[in-house]
N, C-alpha and C positions, 0 to 999 in steps of 0.2 A: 261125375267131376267132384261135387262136394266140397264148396269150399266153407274152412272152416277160421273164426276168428281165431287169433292168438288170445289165453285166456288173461293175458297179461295189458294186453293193451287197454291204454290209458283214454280218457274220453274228449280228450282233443284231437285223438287221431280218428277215434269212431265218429268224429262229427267232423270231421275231412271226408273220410271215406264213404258217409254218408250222403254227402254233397256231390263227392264225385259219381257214384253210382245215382244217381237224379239226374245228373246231368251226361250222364250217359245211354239211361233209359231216354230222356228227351231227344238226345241227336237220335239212337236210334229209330226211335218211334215215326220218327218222318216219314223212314222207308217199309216201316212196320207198324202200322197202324192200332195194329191188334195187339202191341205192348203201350197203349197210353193208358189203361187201367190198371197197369201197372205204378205207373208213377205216382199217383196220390199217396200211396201208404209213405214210400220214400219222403215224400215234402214233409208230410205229416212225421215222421220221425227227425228230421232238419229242426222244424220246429220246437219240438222237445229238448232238443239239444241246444237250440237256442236258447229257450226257459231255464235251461239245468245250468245252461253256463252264467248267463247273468245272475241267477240266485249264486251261484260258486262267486260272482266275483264281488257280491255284494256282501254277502258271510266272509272275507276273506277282509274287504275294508272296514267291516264290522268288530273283525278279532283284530285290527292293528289297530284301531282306535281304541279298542280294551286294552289292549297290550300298553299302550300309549297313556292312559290312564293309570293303570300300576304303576307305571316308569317314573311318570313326572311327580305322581302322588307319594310317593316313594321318598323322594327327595325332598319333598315339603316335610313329609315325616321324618324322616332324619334331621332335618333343621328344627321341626320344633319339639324333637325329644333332647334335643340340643341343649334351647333353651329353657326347658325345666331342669335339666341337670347343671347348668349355671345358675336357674336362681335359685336352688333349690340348695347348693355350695354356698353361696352368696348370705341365704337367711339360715343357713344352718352356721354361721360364723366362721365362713370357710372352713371347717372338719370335718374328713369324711365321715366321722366316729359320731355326727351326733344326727341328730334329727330336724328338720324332714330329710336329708341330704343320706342314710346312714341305710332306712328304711327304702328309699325307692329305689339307689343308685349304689347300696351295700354289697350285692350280689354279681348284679349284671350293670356297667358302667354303660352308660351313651355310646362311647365308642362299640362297642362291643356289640349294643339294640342295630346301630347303622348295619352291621354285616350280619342283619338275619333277613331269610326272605319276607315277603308278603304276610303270611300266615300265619308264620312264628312273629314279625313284626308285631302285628295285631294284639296275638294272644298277651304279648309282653306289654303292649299298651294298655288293655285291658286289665293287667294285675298291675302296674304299673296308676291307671288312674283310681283304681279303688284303694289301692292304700291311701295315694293321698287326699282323697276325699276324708276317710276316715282319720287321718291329719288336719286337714283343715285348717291348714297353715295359709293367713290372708294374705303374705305375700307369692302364694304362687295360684288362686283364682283364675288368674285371667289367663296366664300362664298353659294352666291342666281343661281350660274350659277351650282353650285356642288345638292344645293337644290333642284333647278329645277328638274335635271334629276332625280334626285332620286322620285319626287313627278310623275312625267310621268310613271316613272315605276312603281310606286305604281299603278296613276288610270289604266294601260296597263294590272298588274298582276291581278287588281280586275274586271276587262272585263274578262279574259283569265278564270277567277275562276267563272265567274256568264255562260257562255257561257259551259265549262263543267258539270258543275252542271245541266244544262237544259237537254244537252245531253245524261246526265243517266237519271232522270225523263224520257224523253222521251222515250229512249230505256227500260226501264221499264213498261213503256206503252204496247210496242212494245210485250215485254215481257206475257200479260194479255193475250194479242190479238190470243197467241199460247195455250190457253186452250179451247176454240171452235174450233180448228182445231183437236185438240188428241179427241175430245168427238166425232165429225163428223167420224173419221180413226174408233174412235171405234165401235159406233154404224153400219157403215159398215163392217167392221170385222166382229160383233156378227152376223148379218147378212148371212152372208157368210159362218160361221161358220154355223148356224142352218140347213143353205142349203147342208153342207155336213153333217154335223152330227144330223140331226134334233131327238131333244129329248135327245143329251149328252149335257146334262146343266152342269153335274159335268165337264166335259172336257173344257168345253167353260169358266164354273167359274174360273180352274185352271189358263185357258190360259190370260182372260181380271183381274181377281182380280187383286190389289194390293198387297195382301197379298202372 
C-alpha cells in the first residue's frame, strides 16, 4: 500500500493528520490490542508539533513587534530630521546657500531623507550628524543630539527586524525537516500494522489515510 506524504504539505496539515492517525490507532486498539505500542511514537510526534507551533507563533509575534518598531521609529525619524532642517533654515538666515542649512540639507532635502527606507534612512543620518557636529552650530545641539538618538534607534529597530525575520525563515526550515520524520513513523507503522493484521489493507487504509 505505501502511503506517501505530499512533499508540499504544510505543518499545519502534518500536525492534523498526525492527531488524526493517534486517534485512530486508539479507537482501533481497543479491538487490537497489539497496536497500543504503536501509539506512543504518534503522541510523541503531536507533541513536537505542538513545540514547533508555539515557537512558530511566538517568532511570528516577535517579527511584528520588530516590524512595529521600524514603523513607528520611522516616523519619529522623519519628524525629527524635520526639525533640524527647519532650524538649521532658521540659523542659516533662511538661505539655503549658506551654512549649517547649505552643508547638511544642500544635497538631499528633509523631504526627500522622509522617502528612504530604514538603512538608507540611517546611513543618511549618520552623514548627516557628523557634518553637523563638525559644524557646531549652538543653535542646533539639542536639535542633532534628539536626531541622533532617534536615528540609533531606527538602525537598532532595523537589526531587531532583519534578525527576526531570519528566525522564522529559519524555523520554517526547521519546519520541512518534520515531513521525513511523519513519512519514516509512517512507513513503520504500516509495517507494524501488516505484521499484526497482515492482508487488513482496509483497516490499515482507515488508520494511516488522510482522509
Amino acid at each position: 500500500m505505501g502511503y506517501t506524504l505530499p512533499a508540499n504539505l504544510g505543518v499545519d496539515a502534518l500536525d492534523e493528520y498526525c492527531g488524526n492517525v493517534t486517534a485512530n490507532l486508539i479507537k482501533a486498539s481497543k479491538r487490537i490490542p497489539d497496536i497500543l505500542p504503536l501509539i506512543p511514537p504518534w503522541e510523541q510526534m503531536e507533541i513536537e508539533f505542538t513545540t514547533y507551533l508555539d515557537e512558530r507563533r511566538q517568532l511570528r509575534r516577535t517579527l511584528n513587534q520588530e516590524r512595529a518598531g521600524v514603523k513607528i521609529t520611522d516616523v519619529y525619524w522623519d519628524e525629527d530630521v524635520g526639525v533640524v532642517s527647519s532650524e538649521s533654515y532658521h540659523v542659516s538666515g533662511k538661505k539655503a546657500d549658506q551654512d549649517p542649512y547649505r552643508s547638511l540639507f544642500g544635497t538631499t532635502k528633509a523631504a526627500d531623507a522622509r522617502k528612504l527606507g530604514p538603512d538608507e534612512a540611517t546611513k543618511f543620518g549618520d552623514s548627516l550628524i557628523e557634518r553637523a557636529k563638525v559644524l557646531n552650530h549652538p543653535g542646533l545641539v539639542v536639535s542633532i543630539a534628539a536626531f541622533e538618538a532617534t536615528n540609533n534607534e531606527l538602525r537598532d529597530a532595523g537589526k531587531a527586524r532583519s534578525a527576526a525575520a531570519s528566525a522564522v525563515e529559519l524555523h520554517i526550515l526547521k519546519g520541512r525537516q518534520m515531513i521525513p520524520k511523519v513519512q519514516e513513523l509512517i512507513d513503520k507503522t504500516e509495517a507494524a500494522l501488516l505484521t499484526i493484521r497482515p492482508g487488513d489493507d482496509k483497516l490499515i487504509r482507515a488508520i494511516l489515510s488522510p482522509d
